[in-house]
LOMAR-684912 format. One record per residue: residue in three letters; x, y, z of N, C-alpha, C in turn; residue number from 1. Coordinates in pm, whole numbers. Each point is the difference from the previous one (the first is absolute). Last residue first. Example, Ala and Ser with C-alpha at 12.3 -4.5 7.8 and 13.67 -1.06 7.14 Angstrom:
<nodes>
  residu    n_px    n_py    n_pz   ca_px   ca_py   ca_pz    c_px    c_py    c_pz  num
     SER    1285    -225     708      82     119       6     -77     109      73    2
     ALA      29    -572      -7     -89     119       0      90     120       0    1
</nodes>
This chain:
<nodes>
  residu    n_px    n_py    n_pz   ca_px   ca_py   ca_pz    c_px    c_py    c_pz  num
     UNK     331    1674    -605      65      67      17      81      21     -12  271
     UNK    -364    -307     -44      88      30    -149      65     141      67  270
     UNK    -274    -390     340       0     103     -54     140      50    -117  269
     UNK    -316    -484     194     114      64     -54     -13     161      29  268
     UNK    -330    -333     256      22      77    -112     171      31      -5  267
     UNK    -212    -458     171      -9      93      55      74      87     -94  266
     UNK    -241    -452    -145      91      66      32      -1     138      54  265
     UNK    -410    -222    -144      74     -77      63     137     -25      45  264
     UNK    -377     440       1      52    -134    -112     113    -102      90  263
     UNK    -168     425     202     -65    -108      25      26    -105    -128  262
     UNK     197     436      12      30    -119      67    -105     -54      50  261
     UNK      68     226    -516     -62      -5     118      78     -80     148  260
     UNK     351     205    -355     -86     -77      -3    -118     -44     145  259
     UNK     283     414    -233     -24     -78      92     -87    -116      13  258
     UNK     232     443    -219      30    -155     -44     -51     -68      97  257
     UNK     -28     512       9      75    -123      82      45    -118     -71  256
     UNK    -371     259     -88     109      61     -65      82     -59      79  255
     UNK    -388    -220     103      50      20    -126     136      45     -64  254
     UNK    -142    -168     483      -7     117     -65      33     -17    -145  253
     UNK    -224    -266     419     117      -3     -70     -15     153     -77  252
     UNK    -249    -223     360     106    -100       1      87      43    -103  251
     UNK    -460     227     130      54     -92    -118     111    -137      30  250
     UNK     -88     400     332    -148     -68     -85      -6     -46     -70  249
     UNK     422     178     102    -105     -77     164    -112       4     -19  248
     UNK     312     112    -408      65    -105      82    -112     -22     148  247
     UNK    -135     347    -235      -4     -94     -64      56    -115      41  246
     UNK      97     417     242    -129     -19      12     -43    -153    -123  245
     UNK     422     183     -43      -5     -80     113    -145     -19      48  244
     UNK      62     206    -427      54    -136     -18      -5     -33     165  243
     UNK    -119     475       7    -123    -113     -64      78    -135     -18  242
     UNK     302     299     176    -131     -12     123    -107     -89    -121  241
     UNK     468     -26    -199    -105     103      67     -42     -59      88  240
     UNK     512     -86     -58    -166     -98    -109     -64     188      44  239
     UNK     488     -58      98      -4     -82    -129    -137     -26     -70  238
     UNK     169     177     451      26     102    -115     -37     -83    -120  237
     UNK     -50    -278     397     -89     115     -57      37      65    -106  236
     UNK     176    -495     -11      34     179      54    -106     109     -45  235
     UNK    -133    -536      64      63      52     -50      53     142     -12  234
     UNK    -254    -534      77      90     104      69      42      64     -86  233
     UNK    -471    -288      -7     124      27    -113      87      62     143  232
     UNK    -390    -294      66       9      91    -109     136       8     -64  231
     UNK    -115    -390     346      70     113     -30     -29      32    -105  230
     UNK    -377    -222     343     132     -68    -163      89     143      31  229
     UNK    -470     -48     204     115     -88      78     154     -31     -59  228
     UNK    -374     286    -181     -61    -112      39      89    -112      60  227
     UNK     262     398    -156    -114       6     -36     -71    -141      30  226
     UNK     420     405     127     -92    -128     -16     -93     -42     -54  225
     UNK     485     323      -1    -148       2     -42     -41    -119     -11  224
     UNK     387     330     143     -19    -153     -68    -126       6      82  223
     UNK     363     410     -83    -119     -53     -17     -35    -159      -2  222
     UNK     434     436     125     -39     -70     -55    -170    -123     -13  221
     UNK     245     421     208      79       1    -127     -27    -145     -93  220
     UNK    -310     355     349      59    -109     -23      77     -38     -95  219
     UNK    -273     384     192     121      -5      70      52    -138     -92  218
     UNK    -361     238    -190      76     107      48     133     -79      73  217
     UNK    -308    -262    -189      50      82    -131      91      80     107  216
     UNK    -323    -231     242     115     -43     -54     116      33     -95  215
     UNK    -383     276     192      65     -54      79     158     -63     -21  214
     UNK    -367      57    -313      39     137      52     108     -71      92  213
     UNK    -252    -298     -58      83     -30    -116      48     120      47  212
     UNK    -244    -309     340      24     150     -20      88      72    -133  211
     UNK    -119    -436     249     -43       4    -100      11     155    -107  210
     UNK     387    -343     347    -114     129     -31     -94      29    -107  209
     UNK     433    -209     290     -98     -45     -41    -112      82     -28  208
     UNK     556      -3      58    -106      97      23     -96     -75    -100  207
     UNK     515    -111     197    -105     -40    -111    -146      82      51  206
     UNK     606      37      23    -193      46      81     -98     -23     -75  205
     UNK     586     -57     179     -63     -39     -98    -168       6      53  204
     UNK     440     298     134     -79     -80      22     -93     -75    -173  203
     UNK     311     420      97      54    -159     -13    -101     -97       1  202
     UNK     -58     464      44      83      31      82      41    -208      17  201
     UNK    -319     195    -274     146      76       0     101     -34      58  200
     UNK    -443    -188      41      70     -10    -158     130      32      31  199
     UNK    -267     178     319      36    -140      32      45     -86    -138  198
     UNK    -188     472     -50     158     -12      54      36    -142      48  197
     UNK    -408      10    -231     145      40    -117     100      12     137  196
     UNK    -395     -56     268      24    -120    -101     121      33    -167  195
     UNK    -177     354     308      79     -96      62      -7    -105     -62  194
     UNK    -211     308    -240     131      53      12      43    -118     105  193
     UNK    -405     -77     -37      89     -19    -133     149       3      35  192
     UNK    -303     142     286      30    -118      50      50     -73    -149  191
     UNK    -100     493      68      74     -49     123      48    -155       0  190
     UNK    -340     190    -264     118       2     -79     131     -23      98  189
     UNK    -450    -136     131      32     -66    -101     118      59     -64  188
     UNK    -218     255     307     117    -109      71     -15     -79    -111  187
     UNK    -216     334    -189     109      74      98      75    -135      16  186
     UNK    -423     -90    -155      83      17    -102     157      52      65  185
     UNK    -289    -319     227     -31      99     -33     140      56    -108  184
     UNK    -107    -482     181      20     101     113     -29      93    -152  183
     UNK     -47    -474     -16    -111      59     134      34     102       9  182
     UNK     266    -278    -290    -151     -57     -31     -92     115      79  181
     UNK     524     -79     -40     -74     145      -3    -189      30     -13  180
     UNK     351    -418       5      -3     118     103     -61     136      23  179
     UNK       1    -517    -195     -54     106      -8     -15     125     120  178
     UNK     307    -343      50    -127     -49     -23     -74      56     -20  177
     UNK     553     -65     -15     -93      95      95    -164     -38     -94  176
     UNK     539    -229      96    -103      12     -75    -110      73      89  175
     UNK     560      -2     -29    -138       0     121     -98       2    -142  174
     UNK     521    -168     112     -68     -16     -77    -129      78      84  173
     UNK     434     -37     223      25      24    -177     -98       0    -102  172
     UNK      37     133     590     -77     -65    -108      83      26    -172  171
     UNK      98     115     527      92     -29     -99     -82     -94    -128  170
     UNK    -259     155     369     107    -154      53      87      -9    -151  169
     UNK    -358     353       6     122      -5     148      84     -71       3  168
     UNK    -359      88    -321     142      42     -71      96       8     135  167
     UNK    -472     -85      51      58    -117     -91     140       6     -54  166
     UNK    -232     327     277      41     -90     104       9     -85    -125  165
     UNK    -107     363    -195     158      53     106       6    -134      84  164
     UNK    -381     -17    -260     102      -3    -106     116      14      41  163
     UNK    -378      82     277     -15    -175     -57     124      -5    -105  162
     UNK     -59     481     149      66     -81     128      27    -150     -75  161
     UNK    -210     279    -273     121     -20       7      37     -64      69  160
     UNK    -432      23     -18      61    -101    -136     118      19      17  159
     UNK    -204     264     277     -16    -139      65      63    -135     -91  158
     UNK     -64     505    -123     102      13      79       0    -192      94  157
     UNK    -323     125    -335     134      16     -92     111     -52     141  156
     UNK    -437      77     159       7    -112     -93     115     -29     -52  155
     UNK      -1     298     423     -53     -10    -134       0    -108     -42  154
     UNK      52      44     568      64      21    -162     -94     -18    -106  153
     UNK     -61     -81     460       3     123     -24      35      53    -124  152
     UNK       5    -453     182    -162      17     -24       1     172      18  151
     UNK     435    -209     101     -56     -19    -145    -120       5     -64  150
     UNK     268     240     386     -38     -97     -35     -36     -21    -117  149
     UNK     455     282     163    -189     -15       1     -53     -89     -41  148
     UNK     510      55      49    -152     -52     110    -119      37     -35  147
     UNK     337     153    -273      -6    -209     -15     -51     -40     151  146
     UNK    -101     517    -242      96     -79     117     -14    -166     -43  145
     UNK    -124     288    -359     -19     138      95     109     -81     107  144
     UNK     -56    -144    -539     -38      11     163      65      76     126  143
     UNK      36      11    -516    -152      16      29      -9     -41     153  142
     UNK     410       5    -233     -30      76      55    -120      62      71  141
     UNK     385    -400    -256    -112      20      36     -29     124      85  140
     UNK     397    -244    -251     -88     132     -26    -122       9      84  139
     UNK     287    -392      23    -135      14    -106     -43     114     -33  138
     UNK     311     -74     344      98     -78    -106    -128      10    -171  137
     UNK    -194     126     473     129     114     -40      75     -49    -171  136
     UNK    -306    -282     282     -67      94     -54     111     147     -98  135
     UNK     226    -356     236     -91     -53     -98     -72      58     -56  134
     UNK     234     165     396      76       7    -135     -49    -126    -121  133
     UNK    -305      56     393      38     161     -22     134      17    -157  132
     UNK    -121    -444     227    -100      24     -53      38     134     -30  131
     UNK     297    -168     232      12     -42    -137    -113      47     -58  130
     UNK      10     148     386     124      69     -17      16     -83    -142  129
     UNK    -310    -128     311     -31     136      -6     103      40    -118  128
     UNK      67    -413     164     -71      35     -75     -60      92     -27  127
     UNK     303       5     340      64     -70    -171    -111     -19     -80  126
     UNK    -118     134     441     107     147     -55      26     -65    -156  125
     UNK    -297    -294     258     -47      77     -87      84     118       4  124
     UNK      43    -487     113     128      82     -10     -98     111     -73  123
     UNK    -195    -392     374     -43      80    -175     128      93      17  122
     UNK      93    -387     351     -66     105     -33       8      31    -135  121
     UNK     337    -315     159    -225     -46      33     -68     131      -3  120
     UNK     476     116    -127     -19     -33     195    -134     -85      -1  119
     UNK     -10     211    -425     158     -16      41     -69      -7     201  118
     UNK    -259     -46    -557      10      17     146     149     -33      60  117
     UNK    -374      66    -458     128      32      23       1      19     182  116
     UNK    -416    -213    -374      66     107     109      98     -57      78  115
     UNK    -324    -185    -375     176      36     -23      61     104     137  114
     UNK    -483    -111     -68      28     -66       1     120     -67      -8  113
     UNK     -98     507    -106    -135    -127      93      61    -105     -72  112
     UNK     227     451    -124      44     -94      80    -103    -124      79  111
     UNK    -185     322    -247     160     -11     -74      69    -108      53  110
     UNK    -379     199     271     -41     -42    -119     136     -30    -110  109
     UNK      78     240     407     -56    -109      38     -52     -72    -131  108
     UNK     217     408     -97      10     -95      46     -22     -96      12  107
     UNK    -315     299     -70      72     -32    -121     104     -86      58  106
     UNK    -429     -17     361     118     110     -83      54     -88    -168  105
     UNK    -447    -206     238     128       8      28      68     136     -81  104
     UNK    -477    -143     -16      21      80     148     151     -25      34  103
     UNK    -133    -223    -481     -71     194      48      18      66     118  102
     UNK     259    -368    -322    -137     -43     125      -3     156      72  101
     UNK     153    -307    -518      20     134     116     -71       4     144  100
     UNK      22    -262    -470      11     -56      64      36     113     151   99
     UNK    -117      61    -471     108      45      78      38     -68      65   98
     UNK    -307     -89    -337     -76      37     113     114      60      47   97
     UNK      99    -137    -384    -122     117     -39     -38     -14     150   96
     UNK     518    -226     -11    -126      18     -52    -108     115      23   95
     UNK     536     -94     -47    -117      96      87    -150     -27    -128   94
     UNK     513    -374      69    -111     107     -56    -105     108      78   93
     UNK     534    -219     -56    -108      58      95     -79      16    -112   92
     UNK     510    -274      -2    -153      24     -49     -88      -2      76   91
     UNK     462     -87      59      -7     142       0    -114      20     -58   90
     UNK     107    -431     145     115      12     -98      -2     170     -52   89
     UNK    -252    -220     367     178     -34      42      27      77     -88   88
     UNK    -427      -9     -98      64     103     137     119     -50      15   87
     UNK    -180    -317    -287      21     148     -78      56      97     101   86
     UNK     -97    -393     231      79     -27    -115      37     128     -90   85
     UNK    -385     -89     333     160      64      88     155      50    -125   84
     UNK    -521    -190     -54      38     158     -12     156      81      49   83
     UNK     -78    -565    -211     -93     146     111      35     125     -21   82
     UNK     242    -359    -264     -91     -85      63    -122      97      62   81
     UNK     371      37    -384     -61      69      51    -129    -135      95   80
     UNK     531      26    -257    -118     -90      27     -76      71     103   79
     UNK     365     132    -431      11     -17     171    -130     -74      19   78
     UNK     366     143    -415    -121     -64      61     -22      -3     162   77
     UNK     328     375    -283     -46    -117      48     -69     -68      57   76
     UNK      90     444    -160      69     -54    -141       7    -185      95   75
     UNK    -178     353     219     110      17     -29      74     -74     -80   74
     UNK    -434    -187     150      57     117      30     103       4       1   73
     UNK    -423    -316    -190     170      60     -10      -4     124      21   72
     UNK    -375    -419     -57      -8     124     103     173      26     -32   71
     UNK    -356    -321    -339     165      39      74     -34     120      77   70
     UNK    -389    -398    -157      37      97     -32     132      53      94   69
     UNK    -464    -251     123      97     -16     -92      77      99     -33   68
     UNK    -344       8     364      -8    -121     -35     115     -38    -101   67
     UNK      29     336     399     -37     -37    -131      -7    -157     -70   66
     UNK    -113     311     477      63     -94     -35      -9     -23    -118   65
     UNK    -137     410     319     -75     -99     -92     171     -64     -50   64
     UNK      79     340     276    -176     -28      41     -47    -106     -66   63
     UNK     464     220    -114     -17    -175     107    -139     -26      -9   62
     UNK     113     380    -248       9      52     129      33    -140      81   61
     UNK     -74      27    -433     155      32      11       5     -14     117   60
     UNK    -420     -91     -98      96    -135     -54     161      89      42   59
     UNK    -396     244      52      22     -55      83      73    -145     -45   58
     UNK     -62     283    -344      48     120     120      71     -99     124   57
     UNK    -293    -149    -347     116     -57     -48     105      66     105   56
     UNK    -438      -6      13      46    -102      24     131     -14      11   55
     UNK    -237     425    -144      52      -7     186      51    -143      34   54
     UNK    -109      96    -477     114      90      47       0     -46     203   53
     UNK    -293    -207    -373     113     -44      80      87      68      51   52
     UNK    -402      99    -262      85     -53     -83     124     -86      74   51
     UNK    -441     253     183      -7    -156     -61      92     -28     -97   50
     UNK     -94     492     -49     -32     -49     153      -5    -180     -49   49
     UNK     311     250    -297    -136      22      41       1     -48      81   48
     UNK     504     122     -66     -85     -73     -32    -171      45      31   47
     UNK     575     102      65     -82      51      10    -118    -121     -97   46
     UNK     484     188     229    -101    -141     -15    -134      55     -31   45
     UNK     524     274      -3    -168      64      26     -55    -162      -2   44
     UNK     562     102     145    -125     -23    -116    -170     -45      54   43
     UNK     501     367      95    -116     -53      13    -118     -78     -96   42
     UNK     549      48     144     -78      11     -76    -123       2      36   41
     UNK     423    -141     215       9     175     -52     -97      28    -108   40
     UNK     116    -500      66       5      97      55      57     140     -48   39
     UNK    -341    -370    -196     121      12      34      47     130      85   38
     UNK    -359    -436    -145       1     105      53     154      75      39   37
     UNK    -395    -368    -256     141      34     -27      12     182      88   36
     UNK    -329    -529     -85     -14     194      15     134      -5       3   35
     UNK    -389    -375    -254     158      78      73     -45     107      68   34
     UNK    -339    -467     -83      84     121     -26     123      83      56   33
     UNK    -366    -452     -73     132      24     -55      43     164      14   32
     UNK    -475     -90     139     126    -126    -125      67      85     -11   31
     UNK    -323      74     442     119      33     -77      14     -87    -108   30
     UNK    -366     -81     225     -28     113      49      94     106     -69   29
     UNK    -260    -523     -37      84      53      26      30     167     -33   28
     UNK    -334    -378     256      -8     114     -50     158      47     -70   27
     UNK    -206    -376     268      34     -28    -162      30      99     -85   26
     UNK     141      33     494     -87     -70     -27      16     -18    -150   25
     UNK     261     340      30     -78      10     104    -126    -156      -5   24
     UNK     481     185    -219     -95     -20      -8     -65     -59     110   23
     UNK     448     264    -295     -62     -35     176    -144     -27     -58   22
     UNK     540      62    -282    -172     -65      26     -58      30     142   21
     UNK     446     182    -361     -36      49     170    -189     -91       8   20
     UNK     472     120    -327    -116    -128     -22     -76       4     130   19
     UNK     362     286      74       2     -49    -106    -105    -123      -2   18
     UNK     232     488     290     -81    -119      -3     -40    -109     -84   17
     UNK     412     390     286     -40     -56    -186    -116    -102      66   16
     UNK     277     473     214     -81    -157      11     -22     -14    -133   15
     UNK     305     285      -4      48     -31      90     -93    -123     101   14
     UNK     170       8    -524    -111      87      61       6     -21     165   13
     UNK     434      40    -367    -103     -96     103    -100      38      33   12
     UNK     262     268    -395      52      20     153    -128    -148      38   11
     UNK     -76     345    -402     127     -83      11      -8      37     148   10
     UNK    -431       3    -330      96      83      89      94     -72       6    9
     UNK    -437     -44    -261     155     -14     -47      65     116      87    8
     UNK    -497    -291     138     106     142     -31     121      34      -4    7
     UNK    -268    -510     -21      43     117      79      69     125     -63    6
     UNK    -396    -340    -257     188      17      76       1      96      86    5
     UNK    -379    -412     -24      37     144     -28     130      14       5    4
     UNK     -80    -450     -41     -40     102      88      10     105     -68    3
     UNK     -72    -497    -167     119      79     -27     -45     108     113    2
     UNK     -26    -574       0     -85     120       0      88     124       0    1
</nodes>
């Protein structure tokens, strides 16, 4: 079976996925697909509702176990059993809920369940003090103190914190889950802009989104689902907003060269 190609960059992708199955009961959910993620880049996933984008999310994450198919980081296989497996290897995701808890500080929230202690006690001077040059290392300015709580903050300003505590533990990879699904036009540019500097600043960032505006603006690259299959991957600068709107209601794009993916091979692209 042939895959999509990957985007004629030079250098390892820093995760690679390949032939990727998960199926649920008789249901199956993935055939066969890639992703390719490299660092200092952001690539956009993007698909209709029911194409597999969150299956496939929670396949990097451990959450789900694959049924077939190569997991490679850093140019090597590894074996993903749970959620611990990717977290060893620098893969966070911030999912669409945050996972946040409203009557704790910024702090306290960054650090839940990772808290830093010296003597059997909480070391909150050191986490006070990473969390402050985490927010710092991101540009961040929208917050006022890393004690206030988190049921005081904006929409935009809660997506950061969820983005400042995935980029704590020295993360190489963060996938983010439609981030901008809930907040307003203001903290939506607040939370772009932090997603290009986490680009910047090395990381590898897959941004799930239906939001094409969105994608066009920060991502250097596209792969596109369609009914559980891989569309196509390929460099924004290279399509429109209508060929990628075609690739996630079709499976393919004409001007592309693309052959449907729901046929019995997964599409080529003539790039």
């Amino acid at each position: 079976m042939s895959h999509p190609p990957t985007p004629p960059d030079a250098g390892e992708p820093l995760l690679s996925l390949r032939g990727i199955d998960k199926s649920f009961g008789a249901v199956q959910v993935l055939h066969g697909v890639d992703l390719d993620v490299r660092a200092g880049e952001v690539t956009a996933l993007v698909g209709d509702n029911g194409a597999g984008k969150s299956t496939l999310v929670k396949c990097v994450a451990g959450i789900y176990t694959t049924d077939a198919g190569e997991y490679r980081f850093e140019g090597r296989p590894v074996t993903v059993t749970g959620p611990k497996d990717p977290a060893d290897l620098g893969i966070e995701v911030v999912y669409q809920d945050l996972a946040l808890c409203d009557n704790l500080d910024v702090v306290q929230n960054m650090f839940l369940g990772r808290e830093k202690k010296a003597g059997g006690l909480l070391d909150e001077t050191t986490m006070e003090e990473l969390a402050r040059q985490t927010l710092a290392s991101l540009s961040v300015r929208t917050i006022r103190s890393v004690r206030q709580l988190v049921a005081s903050l904006s929409g935009g300003q809660r997506q950061t914190v969820a983005i400042a505590k995935a980029v704590l533990w020295n993360s190489r990879v963060v996938l983010l889950d439609e981030p901008t699904a809930a907040l307003g036009v203001a903290q939506t540019r607040q939370v772009l802009d932090l997603v290009r500097r986490l680009a910047d600043n090395g990381l590898g960032v897959v941004l799930i989104s239906h939001n094409l505006g969105d994608v066009f603006e920060v991502a250097d690259s596209i792969t596109a689902l369609y009914l559980g299959r891989s569309a196509a991957t390929v460099r924004t600068r290279d399509v429109t907003s209508s060929q990628v709107v075609e690739l996630i209601t079709t499976g393919r794009s004409g001007d592309l060269g693309l052959q449907p993916a729901v046929t019995g091979a997964s599409p080529t692209a003539a790039l």
